[in-house]
Residue frames as a rotation matrix with the C-alpha (Angstrom) as fourth column:
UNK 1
0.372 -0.208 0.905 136.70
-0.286 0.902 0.325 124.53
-0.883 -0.379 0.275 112.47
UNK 2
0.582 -0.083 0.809 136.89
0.626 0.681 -0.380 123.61
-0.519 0.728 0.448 108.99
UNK 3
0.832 -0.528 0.170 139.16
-0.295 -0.680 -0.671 126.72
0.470 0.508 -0.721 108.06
UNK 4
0.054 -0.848 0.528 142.02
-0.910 0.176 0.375 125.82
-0.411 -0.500 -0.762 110.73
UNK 5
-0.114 -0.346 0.931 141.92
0.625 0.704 0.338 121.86
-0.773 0.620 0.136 109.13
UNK 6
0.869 -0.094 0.487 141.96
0.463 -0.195 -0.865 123.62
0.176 0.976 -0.126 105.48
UNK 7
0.880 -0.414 -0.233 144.66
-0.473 -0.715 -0.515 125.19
0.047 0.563 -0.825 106.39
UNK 8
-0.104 -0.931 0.350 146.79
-0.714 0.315 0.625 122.92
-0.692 -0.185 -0.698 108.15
UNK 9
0.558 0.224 0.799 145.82
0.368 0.796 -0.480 120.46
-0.744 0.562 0.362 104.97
UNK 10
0.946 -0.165 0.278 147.45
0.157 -0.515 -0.842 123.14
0.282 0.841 -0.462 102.71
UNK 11
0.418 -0.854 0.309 150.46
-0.886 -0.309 0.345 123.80
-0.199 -0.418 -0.886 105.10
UNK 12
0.194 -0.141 0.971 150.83
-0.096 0.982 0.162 119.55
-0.976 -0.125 0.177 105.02
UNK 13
0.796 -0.248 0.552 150.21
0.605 0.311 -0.733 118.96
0.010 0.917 0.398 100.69
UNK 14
0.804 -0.578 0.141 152.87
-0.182 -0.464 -0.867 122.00
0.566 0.671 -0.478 100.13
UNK 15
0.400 -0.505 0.765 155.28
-0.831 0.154 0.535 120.32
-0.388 -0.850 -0.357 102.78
UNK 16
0.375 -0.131 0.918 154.98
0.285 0.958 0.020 116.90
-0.882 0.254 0.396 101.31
UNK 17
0.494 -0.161 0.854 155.53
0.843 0.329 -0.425 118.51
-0.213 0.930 0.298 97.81
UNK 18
0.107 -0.596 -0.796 158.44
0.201 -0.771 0.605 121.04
-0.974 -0.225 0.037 98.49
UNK 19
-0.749 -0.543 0.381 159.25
0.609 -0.338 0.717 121.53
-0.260 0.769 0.584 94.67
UNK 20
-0.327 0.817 0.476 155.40
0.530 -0.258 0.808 122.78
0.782 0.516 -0.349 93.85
UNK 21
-0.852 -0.056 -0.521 154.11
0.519 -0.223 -0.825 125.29
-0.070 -0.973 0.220 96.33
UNK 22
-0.566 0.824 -0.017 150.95
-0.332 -0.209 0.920 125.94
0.755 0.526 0.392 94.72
UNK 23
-0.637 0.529 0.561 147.94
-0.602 0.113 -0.791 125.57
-0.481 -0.841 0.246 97.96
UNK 24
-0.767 0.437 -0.470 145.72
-0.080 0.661 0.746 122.86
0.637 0.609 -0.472 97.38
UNK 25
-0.451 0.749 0.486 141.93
-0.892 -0.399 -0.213 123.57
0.035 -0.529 0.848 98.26
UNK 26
-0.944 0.293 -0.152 139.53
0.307 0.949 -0.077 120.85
0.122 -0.119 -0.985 99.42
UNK 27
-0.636 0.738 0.227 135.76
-0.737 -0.667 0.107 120.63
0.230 -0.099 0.968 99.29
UNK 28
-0.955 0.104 0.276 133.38
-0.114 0.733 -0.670 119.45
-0.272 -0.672 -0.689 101.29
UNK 29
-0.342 0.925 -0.166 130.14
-0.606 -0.082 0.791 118.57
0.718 0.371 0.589 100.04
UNK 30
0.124 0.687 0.716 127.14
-0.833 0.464 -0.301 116.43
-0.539 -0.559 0.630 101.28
UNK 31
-0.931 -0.261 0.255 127.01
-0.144 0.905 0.401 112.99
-0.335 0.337 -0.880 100.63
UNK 32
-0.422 0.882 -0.210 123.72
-0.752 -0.211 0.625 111.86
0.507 0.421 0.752 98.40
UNK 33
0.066 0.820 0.569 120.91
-0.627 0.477 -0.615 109.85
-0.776 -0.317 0.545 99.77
UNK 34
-0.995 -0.008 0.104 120.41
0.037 0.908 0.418 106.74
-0.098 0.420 -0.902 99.33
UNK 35
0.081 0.986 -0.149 116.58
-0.953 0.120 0.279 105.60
0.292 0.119 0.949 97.87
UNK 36
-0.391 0.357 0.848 114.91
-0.470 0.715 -0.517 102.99
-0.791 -0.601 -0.112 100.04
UNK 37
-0.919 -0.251 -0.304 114.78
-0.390 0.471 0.791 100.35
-0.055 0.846 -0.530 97.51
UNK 38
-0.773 0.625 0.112 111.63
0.530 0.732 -0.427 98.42
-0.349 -0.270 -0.897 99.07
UNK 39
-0.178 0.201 -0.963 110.16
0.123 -0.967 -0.224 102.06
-0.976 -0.158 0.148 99.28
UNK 40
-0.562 -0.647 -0.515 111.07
-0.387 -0.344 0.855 102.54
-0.731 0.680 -0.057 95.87
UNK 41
-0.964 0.249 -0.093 108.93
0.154 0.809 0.568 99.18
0.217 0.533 -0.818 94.33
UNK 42
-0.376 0.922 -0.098 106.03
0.871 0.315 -0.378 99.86
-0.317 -0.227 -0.921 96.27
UNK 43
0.137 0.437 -0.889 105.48
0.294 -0.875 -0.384 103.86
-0.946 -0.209 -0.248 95.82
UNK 44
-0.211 -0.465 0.860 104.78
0.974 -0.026 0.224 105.89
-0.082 0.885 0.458 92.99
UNK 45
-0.702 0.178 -0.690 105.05
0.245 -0.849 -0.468 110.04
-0.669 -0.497 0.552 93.12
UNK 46
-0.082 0.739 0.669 102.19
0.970 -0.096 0.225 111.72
0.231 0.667 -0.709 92.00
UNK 47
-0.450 -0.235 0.861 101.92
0.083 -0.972 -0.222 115.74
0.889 -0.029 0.457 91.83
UNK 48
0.104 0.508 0.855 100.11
-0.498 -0.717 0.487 115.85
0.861 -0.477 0.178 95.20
UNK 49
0.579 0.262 0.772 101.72
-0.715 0.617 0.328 112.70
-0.391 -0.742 0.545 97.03
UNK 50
-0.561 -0.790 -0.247 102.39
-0.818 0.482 0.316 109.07
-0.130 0.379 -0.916 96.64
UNK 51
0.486 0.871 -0.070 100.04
-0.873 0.481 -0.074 106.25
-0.031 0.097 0.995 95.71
UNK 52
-0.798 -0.602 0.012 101.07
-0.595 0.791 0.146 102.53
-0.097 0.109 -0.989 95.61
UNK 53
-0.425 0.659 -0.621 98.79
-0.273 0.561 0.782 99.37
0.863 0.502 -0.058 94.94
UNK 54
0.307 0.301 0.903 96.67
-0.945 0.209 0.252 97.72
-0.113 -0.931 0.348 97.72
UNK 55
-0.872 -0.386 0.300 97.45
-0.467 0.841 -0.273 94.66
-0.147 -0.379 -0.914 99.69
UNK 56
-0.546 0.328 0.771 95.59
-0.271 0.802 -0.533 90.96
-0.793 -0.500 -0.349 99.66
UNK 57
0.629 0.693 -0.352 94.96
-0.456 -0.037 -0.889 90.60
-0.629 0.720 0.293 96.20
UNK 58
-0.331 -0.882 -0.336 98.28
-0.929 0.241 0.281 88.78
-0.167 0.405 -0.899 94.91
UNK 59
-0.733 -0.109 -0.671 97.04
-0.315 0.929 0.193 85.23
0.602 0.353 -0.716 96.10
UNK 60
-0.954 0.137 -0.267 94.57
0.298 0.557 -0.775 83.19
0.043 -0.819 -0.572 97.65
UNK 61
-0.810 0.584 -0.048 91.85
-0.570 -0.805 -0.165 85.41
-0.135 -0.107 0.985 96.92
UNK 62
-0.751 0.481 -0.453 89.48
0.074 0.742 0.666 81.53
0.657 0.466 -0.593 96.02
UNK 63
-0.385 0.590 -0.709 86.20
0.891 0.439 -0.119 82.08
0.241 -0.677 -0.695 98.03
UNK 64
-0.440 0.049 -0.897 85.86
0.449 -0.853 -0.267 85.54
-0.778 -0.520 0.353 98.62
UNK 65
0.029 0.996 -0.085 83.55
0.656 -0.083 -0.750 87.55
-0.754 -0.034 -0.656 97.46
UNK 66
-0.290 -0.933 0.215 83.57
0.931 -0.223 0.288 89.66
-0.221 0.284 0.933 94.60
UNK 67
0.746 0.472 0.469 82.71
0.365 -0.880 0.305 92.47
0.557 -0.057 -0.829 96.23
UNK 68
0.733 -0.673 -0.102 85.39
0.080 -0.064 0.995 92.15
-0.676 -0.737 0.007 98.85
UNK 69
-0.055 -0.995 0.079 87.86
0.619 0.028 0.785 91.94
-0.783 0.092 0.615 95.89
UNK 70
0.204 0.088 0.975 86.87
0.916 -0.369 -0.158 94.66
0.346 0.925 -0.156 94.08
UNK 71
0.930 0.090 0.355 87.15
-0.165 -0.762 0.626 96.67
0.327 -0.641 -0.695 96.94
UNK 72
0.700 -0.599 0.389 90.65
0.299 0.740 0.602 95.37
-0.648 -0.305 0.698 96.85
UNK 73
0.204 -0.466 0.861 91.81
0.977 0.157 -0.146 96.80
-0.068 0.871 0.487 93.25
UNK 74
0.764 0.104 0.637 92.85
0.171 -0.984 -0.044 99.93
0.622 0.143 -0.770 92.23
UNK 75
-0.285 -0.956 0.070 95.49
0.566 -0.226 -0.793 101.98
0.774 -0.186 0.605 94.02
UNK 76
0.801 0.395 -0.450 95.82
0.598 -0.525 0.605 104.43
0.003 -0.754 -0.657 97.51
UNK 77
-0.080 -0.761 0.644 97.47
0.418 -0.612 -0.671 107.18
0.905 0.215 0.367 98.05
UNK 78
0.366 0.332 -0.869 98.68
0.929 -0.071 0.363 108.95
0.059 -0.941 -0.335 100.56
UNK 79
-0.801 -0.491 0.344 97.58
0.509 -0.860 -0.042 112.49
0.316 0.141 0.938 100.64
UNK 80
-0.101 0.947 -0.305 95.75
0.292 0.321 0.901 114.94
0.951 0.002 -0.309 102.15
UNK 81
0.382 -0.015 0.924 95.23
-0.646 -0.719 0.255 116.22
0.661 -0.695 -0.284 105.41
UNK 82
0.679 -0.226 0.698 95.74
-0.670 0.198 0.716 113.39
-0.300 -0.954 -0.017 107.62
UNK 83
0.951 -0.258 0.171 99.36
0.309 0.737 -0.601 111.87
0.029 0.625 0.780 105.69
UNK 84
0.658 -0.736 0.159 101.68
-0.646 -0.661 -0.382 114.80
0.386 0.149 -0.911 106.60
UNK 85
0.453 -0.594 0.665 103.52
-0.774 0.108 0.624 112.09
-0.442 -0.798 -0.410 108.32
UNK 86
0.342 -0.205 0.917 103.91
0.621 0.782 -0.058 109.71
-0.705 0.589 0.395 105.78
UNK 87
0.954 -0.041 0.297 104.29
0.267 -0.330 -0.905 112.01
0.135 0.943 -0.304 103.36
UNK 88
0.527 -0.753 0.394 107.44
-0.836 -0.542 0.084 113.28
0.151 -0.373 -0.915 104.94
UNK 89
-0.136 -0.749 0.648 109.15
-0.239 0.660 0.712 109.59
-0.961 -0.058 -0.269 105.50
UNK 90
0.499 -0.146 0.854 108.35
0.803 0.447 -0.393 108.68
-0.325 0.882 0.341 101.76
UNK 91
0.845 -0.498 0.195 110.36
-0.069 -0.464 -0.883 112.04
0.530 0.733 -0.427 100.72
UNK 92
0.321 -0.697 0.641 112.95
-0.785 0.183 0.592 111.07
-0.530 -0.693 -0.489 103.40
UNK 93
0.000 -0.152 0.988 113.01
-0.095 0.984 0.152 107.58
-0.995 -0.094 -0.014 101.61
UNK 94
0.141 -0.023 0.990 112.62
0.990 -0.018 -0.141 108.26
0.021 1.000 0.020 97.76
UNK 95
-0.204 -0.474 -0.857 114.94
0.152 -0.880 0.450 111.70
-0.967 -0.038 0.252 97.90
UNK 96
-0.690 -0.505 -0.518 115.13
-0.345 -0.400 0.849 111.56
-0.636 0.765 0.102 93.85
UNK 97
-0.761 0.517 0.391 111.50
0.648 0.588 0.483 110.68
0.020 0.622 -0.783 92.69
C-alpha cells in the first residue's frame, strides 16, 4: 500500500518539477502521545508503579477525628498484584514519565 502511494508521490513531485528530476522520498512516522494532563497532576512514577496523594483531606476536615485524618495523609500507590489494570491506563496516559 504505502509503496504504490510512494511511488505515485515521486512520479507527481518530479512531474510538478520537470527541470529537477531528483525522486523525493517521504516518511512516515508515528505521531507522539499526548500526556493526560489531569493524569499528569495527580500521579507520580515510582520504580515499581505510580503513587499519588489521597483524597478528603484538602477541606472541611473541622470535626473529624484525628484518627480518621491521619489515616487520610500520606500517599497510595498503585502496585502490586491486584493494579495490572491501572497500571496499564496510567502508562497509556503518562507515555513520557
Amino acid at each position: 500500500m504505502f509503496g504504490s502511494l510512494l511511488s505515485k508521490l515521486q512520479i507527481l513531485n518530479t512531474c510538478a518539477f520537470s527541470g529537477a528530476r531528483t525522486p523525493v522520498t517521504t516518511v512516515f512516522t508515528r505521531g507522539m502521545m499526548k500526556t493526560h494532563k489531569g493524569a499528569a497532576k495527580r500521579w507520580i512514577k515510582t520504580a515499581k508503579g505510580f503513587k499519588r496523594g489521597k483524597v478528603g483531606r484538602k477541606h472541611g476536615n473541622a470535626g473529624w477525628s484525628q484518627r480518621l485524618l491521619q489515616h487520610k495523609d500520606g500517599k497510595t500507590e498503585s502496585m502490586g498484584k491486584g493494579h495490572g489494570d491501572m497500571n496499564k491506563r496510567l502508562k497509556r496516559l503518562l507515555p513520557y514519565h
